[in-house]
C-alpha positions in Angstrom: 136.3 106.1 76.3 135.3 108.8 73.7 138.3 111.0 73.0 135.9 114.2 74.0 135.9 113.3 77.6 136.9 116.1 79.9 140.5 115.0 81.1 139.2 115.5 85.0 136.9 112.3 84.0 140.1 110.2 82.6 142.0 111.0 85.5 139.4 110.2 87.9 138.7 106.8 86.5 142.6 106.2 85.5 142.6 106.6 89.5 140.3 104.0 90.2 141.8 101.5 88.0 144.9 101.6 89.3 143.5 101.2 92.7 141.8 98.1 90.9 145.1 96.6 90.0 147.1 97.1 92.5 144.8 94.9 95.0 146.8 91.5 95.1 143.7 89.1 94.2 143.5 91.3 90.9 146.5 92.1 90.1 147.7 87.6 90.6 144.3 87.5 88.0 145.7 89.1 85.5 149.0 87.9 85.8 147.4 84.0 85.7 145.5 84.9 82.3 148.7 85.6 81.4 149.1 89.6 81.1 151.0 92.0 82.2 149.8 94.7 84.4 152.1 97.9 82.8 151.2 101.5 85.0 151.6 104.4 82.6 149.5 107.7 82.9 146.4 108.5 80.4 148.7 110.8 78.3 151.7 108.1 78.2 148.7 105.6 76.8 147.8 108.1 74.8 151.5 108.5 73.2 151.7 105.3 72.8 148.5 104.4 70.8 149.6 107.5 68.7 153.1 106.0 67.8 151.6 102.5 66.9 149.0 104.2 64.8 152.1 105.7 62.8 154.0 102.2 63.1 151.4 100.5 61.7 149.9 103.0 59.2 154.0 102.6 57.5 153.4 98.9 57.5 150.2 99.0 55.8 151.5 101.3 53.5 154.6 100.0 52.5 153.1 96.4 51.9 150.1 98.1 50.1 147.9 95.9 52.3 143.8 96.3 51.6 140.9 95.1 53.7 138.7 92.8 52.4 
């Protein structure tokens, strides 16, 4: 979702999800596809995406790679 939404929005639909996964049927789905269902709160997420944005911004970097 946009990163401007009001955090009482991302918790209410972090919420739901979590709801959503934690039903058996659902959560046996996503395992079969072959994922992992990983419960972390919107502001771990968030810490996370910003730490592989840095890992992977070094990467780029350091190997000078371009896009075509």
């Amino acid at each position: 979702m946009p990163s401007a939404t009001p955090r009482a929005i991302v918790r209410n639909i972090h919420a739901d999800s979590v709801k959503a996964v934690n039903l058996p049927d659902v959560r046996s789905r996503i395992m079969e596809l072959g994922n992992e269902v990983i419960g972390s709160t919107p502001e771990e997420f968030d810490a996370f995406v910003a730490d592989e944005i840095k890992r992977w911004n070094k990467v780029i970097t350091e190997k000078g790679i371009r896009a075509e």
